[in-house]
N, C-alpha and C positions, 0 to 999 in steps of 0.2 A: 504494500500500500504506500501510497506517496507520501511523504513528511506532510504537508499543505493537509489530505485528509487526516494523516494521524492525528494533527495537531486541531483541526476540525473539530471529531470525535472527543480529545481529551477537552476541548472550548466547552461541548454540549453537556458534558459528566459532569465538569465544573458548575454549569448553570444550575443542568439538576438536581445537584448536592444542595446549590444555594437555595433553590427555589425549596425545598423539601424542608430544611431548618428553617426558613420563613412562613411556615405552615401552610404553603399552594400542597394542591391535590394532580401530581400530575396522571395526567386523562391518555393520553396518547402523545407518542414521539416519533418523528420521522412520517407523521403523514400525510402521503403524497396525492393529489390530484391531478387529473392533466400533466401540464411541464414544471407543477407548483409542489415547494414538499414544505413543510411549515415543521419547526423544528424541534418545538413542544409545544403541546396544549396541555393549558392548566387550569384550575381552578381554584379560586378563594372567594370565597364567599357567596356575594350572586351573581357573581364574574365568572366569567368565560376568557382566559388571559392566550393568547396567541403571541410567540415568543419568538424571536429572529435571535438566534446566537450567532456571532460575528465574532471570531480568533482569530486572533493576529501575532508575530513574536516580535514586532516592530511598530513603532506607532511614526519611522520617518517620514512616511506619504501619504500620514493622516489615521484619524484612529479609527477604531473598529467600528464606529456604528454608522460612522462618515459612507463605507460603502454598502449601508443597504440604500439602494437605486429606487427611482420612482417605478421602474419597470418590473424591481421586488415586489417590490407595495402592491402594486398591481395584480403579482401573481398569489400572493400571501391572502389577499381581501378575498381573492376567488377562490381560493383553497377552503379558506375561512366557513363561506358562505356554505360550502357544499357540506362540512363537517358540521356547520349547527344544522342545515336542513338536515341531514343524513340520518343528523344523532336526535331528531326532533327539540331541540332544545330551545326553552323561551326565558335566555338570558341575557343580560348584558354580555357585549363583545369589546376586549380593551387588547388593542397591542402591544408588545413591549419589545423592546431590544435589549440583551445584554452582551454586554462587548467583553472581551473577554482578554488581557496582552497578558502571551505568558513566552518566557524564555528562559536563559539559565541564572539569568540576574534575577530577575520579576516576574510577579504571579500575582493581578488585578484583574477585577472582574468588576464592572460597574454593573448597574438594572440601571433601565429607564423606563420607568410605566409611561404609559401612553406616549410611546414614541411618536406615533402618527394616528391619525384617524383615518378611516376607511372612504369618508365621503368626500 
């Protein structure tokens, strides 16, 4: 497997970890629609939390949450949408990015709730 996915992979465990000591209920991971994969779904409370993990080991061409694209958003909203109809759910929907810089120096991990909205 490439370094880029391993370091992916250790980005999402780290989010996981976090998100689970901040008492979220995560729901599913890695799932994908269409060309869309949305990276956790979680839940706390009467939320419905849709999660963009972004890992980086370098933050010199900008930090990690810098690269989710309008054209992410795009495909994360329509992932989104098909996993609350899917799951019939009638809750609120909150997106969140957590960026993630880790290398042999450094090991950070921001949250951002509502990174973006959907509309």
């Amino acid at each position: 497997m490439a370094y880029h996915n391993e370091l992916g992979k250790l980005g999402e465990e780290m989010a996981v970890r976090y998100l689970l000591k901040e008492d979220y209920t995560i729901l599913e991971r890695n799932f994908r629609f269409d060309k869309a994969e949305i990276d956790i779904i979680a839940e706390k409370g009467d939320e419905i939390v849709i999660v963009e993990v972004k890992t980086r080991n370098s933050a010199a061409f900008g930090n990690p949450q810098e690269f989710v694209t309008p054209s992410k958003i795009k495909l994360l909203v329509k992932a989104a949408n098909e996993y609350i109809v899917s799951q019939n759910l009638d809750k609120e929907v909150r997106f969140d990015i957590i960026a993630v810089l880790k290398n042999k120096t450094q090991e950070k991990l921001e949250h951002f709730p509502n990174a973006f909205y959907h509309f």
